[in-house]
PDB file with SEQRES, HELIX, SHEET and CRYST1 records, atoms N, CA, C and O in Angstrom:
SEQRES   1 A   61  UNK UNK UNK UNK UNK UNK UNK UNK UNK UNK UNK UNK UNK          
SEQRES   2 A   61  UNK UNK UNK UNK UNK UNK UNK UNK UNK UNK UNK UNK UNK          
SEQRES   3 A   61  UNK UNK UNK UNK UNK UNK UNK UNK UNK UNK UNK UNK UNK          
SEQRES   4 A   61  UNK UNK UNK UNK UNK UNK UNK UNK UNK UNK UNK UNK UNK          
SEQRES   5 A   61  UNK UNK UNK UNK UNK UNK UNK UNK UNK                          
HELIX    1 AA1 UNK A   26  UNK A   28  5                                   3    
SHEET    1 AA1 4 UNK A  31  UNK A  35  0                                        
SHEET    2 AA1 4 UNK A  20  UNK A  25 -1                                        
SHEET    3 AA1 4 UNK A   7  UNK A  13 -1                                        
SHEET    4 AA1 4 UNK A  50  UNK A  55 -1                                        
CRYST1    1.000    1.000    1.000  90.00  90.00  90.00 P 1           1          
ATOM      1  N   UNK A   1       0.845  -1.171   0.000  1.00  0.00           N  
ATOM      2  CA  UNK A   1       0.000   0.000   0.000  1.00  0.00           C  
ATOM      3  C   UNK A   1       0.897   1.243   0.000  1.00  0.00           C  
ATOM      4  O   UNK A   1       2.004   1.100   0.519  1.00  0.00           O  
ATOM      5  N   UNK A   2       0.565   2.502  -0.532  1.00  0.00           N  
ATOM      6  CA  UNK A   2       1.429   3.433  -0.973  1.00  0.00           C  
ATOM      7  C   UNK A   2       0.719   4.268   0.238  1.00  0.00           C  
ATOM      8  O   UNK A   2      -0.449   4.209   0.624  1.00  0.00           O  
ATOM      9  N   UNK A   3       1.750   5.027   0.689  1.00  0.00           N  
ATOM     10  CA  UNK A   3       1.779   6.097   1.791  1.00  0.00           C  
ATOM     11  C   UNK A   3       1.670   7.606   0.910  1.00  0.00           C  
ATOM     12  O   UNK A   3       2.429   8.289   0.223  1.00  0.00           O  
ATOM     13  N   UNK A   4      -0.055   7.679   1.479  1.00  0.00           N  
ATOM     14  CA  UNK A   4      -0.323   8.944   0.546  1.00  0.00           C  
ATOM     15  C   UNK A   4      -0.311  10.080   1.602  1.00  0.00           C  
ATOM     16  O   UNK A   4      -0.916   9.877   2.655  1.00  0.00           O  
ATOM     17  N   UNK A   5       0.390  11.372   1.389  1.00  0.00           N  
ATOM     18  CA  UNK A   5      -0.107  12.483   1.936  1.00  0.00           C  
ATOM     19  C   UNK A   5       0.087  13.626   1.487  1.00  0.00           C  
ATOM     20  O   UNK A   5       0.891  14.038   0.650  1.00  0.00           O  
ATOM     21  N   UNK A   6      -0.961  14.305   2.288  1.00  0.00           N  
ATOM     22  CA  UNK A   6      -1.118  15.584   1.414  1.00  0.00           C  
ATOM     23  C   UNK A   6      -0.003  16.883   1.212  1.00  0.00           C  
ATOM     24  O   UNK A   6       0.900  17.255   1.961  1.00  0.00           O  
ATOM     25  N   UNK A   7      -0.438  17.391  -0.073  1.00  0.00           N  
ATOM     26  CA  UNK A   7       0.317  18.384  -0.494  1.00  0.00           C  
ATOM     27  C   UNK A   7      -0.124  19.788  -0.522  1.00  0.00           C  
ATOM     28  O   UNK A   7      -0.729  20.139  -1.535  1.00  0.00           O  
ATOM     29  N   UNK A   8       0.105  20.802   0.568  1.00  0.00           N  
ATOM     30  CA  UNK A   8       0.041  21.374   0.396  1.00  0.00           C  
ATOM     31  C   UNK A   8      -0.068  22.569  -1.244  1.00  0.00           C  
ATOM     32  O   UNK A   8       0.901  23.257  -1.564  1.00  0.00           O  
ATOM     33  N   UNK A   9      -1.221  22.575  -1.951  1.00  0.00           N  
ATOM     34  CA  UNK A   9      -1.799  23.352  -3.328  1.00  0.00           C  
ATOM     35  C   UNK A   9      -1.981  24.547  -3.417  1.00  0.00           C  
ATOM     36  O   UNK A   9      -2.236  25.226  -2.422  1.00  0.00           O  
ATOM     37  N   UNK A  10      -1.876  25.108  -4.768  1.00  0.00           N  
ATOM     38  CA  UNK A  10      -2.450  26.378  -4.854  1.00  0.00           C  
ATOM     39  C   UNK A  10      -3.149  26.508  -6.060  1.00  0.00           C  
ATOM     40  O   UNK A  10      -2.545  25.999  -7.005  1.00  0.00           O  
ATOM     41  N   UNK A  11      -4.386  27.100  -6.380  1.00  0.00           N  
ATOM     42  CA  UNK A  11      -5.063  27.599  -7.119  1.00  0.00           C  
ATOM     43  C   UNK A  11      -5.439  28.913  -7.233  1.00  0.00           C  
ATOM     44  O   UNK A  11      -4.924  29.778  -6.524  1.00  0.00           O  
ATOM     45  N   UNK A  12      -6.480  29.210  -8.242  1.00  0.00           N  
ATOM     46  CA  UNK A  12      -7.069  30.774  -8.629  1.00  0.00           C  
ATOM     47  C   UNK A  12      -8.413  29.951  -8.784  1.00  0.00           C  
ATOM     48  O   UNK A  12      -8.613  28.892  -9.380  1.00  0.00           O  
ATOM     49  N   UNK A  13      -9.596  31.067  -7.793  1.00  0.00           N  
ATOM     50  CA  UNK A  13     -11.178  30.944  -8.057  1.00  0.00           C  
ATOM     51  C   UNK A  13     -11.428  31.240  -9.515  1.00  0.00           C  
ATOM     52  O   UNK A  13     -11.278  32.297 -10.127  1.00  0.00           O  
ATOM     53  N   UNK A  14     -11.819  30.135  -9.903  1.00  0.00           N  
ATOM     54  CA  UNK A  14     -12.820  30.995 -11.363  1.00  0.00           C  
ATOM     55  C   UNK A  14     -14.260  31.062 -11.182  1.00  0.00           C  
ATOM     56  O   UNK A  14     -14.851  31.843 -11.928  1.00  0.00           O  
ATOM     57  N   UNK A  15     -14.637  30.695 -10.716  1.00  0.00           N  
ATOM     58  CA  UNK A  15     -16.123  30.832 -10.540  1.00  0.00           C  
ATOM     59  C   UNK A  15     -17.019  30.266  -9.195  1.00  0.00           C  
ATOM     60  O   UNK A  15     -17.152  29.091  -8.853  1.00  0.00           O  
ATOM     61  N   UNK A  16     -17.470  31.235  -8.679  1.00  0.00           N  
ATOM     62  CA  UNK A  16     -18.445  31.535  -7.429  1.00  0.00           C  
ATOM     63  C   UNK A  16     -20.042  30.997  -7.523  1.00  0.00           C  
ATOM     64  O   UNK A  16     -20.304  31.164  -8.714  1.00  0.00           O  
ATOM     65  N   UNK A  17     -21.101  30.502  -6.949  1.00  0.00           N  
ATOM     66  CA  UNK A  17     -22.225  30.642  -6.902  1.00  0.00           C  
ATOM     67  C   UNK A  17     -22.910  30.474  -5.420  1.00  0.00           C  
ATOM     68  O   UNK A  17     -22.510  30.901  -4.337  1.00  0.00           O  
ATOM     69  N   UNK A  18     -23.831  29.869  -5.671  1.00  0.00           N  
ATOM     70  CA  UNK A  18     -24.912  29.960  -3.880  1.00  0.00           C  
ATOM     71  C   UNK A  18     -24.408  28.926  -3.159  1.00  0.00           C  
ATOM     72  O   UNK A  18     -24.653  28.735  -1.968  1.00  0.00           O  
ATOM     73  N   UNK A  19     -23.394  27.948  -4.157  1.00  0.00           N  
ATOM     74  CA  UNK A  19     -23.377  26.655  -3.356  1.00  0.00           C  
ATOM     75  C   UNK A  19     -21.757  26.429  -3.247  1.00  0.00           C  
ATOM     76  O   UNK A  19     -21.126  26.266  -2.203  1.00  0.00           O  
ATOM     77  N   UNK A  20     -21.315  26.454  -4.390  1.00  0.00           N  
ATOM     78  CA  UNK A  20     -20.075  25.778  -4.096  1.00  0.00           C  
ATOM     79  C   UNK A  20     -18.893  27.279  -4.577  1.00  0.00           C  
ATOM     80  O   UNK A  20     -19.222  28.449  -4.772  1.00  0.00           O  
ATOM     81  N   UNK A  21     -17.632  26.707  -4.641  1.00  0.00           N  
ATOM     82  CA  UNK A  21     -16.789  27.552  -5.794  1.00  0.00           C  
ATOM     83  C   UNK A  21     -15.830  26.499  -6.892  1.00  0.00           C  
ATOM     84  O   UNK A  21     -15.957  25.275  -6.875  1.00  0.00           O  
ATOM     85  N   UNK A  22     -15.108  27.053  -7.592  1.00  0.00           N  
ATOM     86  CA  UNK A  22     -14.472  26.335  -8.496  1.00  0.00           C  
ATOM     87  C   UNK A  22     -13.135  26.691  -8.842  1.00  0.00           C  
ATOM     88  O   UNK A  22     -12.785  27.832  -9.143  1.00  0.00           O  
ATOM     89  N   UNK A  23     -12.199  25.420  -8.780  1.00  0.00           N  
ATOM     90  CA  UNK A  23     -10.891  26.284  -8.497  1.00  0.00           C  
ATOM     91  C   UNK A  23     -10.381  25.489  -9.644  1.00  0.00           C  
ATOM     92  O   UNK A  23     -10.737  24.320  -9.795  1.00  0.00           O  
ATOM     93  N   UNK A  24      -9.330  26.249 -10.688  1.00  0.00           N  
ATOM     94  CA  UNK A  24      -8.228  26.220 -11.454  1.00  0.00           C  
ATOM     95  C   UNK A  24      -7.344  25.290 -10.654  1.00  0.00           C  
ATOM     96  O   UNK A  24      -7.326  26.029  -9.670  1.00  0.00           O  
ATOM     97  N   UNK A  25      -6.642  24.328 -10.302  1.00  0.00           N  
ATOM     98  CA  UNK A  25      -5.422  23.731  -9.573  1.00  0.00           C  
ATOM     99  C   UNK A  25      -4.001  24.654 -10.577  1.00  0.00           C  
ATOM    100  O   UNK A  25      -3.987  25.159 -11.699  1.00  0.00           O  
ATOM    101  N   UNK A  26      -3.156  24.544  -9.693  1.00  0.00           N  
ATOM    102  CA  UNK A  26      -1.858  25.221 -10.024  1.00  0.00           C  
ATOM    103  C   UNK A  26      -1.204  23.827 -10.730  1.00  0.00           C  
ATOM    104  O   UNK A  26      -1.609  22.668 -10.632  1.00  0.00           O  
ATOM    105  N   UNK A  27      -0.348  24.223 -11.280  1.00  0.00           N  
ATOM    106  CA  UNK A  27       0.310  23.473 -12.207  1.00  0.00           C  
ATOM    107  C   UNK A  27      -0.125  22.193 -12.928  1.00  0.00           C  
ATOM    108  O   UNK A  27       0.368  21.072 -12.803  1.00  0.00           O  
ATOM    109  N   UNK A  28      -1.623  22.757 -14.071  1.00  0.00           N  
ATOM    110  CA  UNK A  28      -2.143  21.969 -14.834  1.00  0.00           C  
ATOM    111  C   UNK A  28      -2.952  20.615 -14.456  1.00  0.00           C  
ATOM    112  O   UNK A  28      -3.478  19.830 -15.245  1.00  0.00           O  
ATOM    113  N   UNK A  29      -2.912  20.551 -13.088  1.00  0.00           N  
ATOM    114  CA  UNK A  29      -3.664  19.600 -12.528  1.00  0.00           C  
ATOM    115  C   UNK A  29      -4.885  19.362 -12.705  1.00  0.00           C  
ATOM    116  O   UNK A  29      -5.405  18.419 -12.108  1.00  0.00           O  
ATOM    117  N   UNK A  30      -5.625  20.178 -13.581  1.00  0.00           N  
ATOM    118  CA  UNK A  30      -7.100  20.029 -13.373  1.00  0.00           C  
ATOM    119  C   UNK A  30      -8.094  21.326 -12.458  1.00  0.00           C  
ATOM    120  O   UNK A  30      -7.411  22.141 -11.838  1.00  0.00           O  
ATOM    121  N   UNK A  31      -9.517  21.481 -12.396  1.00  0.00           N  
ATOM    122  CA  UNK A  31     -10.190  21.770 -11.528  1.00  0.00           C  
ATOM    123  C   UNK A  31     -10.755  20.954 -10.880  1.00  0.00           C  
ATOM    124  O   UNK A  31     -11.071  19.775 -11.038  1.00  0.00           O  
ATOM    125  N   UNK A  32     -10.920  22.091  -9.706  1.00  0.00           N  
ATOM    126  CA  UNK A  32     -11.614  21.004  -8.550  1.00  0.00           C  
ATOM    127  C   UNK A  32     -13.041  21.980  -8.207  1.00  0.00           C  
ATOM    128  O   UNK A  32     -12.963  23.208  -8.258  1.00  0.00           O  
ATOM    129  N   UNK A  33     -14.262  21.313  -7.877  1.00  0.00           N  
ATOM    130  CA  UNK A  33     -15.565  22.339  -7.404  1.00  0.00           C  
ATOM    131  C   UNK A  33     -15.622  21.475  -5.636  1.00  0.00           C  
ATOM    132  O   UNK A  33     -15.561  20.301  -5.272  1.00  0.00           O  
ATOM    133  N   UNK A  34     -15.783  22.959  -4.840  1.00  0.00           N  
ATOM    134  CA  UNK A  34     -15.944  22.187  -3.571  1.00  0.00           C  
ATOM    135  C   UNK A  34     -17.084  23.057  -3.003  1.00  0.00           C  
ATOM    136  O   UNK A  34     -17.215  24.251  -3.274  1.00  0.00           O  
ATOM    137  N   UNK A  35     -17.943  22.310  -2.143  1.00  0.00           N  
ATOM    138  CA  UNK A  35     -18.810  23.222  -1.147  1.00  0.00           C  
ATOM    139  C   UNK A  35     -18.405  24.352  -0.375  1.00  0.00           C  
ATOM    140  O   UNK A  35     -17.534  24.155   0.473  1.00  0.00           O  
ATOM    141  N   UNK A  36     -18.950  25.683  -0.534  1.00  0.00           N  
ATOM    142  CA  UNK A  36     -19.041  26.776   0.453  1.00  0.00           C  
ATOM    143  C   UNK A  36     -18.940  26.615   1.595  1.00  0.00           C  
ATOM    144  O   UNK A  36     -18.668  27.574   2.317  1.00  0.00           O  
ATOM    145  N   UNK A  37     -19.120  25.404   2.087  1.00  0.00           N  
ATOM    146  CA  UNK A  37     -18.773  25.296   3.494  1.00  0.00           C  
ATOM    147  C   UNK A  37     -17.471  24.723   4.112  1.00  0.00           C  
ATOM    148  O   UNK A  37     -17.065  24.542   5.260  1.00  0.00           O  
ATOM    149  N   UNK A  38     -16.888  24.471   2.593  1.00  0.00           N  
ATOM    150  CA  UNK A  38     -15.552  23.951   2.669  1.00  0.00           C  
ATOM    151  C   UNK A  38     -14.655  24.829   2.710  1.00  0.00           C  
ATOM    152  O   UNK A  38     -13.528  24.406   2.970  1.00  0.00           O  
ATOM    153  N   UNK A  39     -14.808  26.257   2.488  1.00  0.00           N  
ATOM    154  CA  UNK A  39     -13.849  27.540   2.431  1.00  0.00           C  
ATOM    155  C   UNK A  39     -13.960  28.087   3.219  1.00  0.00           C  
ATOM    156  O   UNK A  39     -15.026  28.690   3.346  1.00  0.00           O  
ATOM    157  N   UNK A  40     -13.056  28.198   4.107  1.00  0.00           N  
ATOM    158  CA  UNK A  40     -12.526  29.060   5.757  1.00  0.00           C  
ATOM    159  C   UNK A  40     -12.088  30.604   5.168  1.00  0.00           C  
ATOM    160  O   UNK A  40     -11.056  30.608   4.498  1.00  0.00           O  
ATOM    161  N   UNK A  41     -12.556  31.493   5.295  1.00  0.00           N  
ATOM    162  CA  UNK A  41     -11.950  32.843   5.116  1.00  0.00           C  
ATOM    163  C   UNK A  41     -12.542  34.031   6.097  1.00  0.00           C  
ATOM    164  O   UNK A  41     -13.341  33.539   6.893  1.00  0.00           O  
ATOM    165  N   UNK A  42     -12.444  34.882   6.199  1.00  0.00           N  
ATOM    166  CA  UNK A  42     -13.174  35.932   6.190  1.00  0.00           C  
ATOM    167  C   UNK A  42     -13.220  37.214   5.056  1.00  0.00           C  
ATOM    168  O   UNK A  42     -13.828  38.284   5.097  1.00  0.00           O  
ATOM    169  N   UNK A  43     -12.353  36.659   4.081  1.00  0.00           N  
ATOM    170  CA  UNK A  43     -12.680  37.898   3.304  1.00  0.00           C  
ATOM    171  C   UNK A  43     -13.865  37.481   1.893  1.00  0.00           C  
ATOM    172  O   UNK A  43     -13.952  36.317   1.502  1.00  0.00           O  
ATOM    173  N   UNK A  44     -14.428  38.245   1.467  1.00  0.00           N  
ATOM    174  CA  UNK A  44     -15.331  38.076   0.320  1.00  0.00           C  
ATOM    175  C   UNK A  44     -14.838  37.013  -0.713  1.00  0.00           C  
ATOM    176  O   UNK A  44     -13.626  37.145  -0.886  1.00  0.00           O  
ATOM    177  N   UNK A  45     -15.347  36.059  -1.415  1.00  0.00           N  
ATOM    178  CA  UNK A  45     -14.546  35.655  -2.276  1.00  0.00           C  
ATOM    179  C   UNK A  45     -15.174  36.180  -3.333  1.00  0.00           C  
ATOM    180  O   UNK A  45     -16.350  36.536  -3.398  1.00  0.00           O  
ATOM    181  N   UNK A  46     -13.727  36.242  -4.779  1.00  0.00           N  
ATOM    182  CA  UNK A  46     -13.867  36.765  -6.083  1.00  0.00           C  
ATOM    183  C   UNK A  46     -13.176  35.994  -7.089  1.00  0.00           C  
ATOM    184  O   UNK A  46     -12.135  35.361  -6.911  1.00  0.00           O  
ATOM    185  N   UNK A  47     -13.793  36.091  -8.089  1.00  0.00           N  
ATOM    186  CA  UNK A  47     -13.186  35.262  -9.185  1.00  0.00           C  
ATOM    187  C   UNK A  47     -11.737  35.681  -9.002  1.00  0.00           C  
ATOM    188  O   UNK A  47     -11.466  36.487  -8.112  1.00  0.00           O  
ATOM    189  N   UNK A  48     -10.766  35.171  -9.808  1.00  0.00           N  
ATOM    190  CA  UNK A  48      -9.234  35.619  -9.604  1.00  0.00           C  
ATOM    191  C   UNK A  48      -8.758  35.072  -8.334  1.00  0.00           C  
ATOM    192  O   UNK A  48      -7.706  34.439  -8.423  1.00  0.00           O  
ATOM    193  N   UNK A  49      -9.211  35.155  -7.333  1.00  0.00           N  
ATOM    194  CA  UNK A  49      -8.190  35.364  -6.025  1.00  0.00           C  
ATOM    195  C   UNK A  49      -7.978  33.611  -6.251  1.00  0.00           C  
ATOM    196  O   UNK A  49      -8.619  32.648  -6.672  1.00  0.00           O  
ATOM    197  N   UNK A  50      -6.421  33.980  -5.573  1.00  0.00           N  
ATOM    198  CA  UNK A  50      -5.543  32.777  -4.820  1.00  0.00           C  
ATOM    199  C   UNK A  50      -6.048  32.385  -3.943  1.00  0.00           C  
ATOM    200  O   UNK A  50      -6.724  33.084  -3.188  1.00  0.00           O  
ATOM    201  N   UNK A  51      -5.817  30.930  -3.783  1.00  0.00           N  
ATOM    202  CA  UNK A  51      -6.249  30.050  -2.248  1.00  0.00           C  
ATOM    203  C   UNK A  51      -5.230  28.922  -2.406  1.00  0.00           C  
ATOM    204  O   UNK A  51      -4.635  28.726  -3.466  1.00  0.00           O  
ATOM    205  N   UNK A  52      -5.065  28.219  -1.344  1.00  0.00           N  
ATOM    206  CA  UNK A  52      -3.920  27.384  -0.749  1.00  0.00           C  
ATOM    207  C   UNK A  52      -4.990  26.164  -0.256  1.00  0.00           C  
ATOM    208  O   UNK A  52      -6.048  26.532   0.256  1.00  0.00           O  
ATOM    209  N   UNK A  53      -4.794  25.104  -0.366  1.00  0.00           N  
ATOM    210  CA  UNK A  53      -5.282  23.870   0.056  1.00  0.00           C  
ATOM    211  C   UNK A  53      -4.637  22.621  -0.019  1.00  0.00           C  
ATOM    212  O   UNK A  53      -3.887  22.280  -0.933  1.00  0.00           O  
ATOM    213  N   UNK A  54      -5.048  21.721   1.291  1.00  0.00           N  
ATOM    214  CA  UNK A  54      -4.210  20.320   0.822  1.00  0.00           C  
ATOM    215  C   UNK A  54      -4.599  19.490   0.235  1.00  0.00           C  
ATOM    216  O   UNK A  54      -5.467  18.836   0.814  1.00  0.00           O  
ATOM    217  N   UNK A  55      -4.288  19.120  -0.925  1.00  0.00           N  
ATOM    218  CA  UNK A  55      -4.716  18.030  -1.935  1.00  0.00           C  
ATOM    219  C   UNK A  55      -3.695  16.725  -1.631  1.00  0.00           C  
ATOM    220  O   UNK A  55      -2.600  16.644  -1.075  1.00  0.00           O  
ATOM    221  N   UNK A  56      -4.591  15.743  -2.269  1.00  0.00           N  
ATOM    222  CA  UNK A  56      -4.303  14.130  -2.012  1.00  0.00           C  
ATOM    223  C   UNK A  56      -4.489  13.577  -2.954  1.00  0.00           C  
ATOM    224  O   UNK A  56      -5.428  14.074  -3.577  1.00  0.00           O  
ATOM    225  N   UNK A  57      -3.739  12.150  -3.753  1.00  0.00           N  
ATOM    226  CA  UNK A  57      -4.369  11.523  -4.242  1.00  0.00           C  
ATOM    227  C   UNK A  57      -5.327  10.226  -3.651  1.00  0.00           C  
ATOM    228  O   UNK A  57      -5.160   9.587  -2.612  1.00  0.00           O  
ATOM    229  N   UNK A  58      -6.184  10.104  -4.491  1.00  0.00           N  
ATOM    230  CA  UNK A  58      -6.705   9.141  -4.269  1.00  0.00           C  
ATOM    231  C   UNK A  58      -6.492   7.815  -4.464  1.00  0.00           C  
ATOM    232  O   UNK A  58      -6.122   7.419  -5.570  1.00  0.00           O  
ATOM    233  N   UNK A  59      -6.676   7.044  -3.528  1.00  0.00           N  
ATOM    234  CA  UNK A  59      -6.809   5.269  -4.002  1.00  0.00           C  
ATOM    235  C   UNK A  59      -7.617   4.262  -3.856  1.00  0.00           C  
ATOM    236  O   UNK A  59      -8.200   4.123  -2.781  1.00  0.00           O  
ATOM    237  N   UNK A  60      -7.749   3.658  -4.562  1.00  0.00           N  
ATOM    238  CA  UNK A  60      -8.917   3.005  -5.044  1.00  0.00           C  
ATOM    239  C   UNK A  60      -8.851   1.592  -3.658  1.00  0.00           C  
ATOM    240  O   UNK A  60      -7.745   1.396  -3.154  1.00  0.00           O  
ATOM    241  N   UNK A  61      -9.693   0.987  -3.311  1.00  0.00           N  
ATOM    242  CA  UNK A  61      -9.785   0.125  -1.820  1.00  0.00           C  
ATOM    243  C   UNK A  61     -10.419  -1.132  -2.748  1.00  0.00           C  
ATOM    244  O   UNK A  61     -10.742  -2.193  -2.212  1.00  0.00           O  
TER     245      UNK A  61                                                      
END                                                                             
């Protein structure tokens, strides 16, 4: 079994709505969409802005 852990990420918001947001991954990785309740901030979010998160891969069980 492979010893997965996370990597500290960075992305740019592209797009906001009522529910979730949607992030660009940094270095061609793909996007990711996560729930609004998954984003800790206090400031407004906006398309453009930077965010930092830990990403993982996944494995299949």
């Amino acid at each position: 079994m492979i010893d997965l852990n996370p990597v500290l990420t960075k992305g740019k918001i592209v797009e906001i709505n009522d529910t979730a947001v949607k992030v660009d991954v940094q270095g061609r990785l793909g996007t990711i969409c996560v729930p609004l309740r998954w984003v800790f901030t206090d400031k407004k979010l906006e398309a453009g802005q930077m965010v930092e998160f830990y990403f993982s891969y996944m494995q299949t069980i």
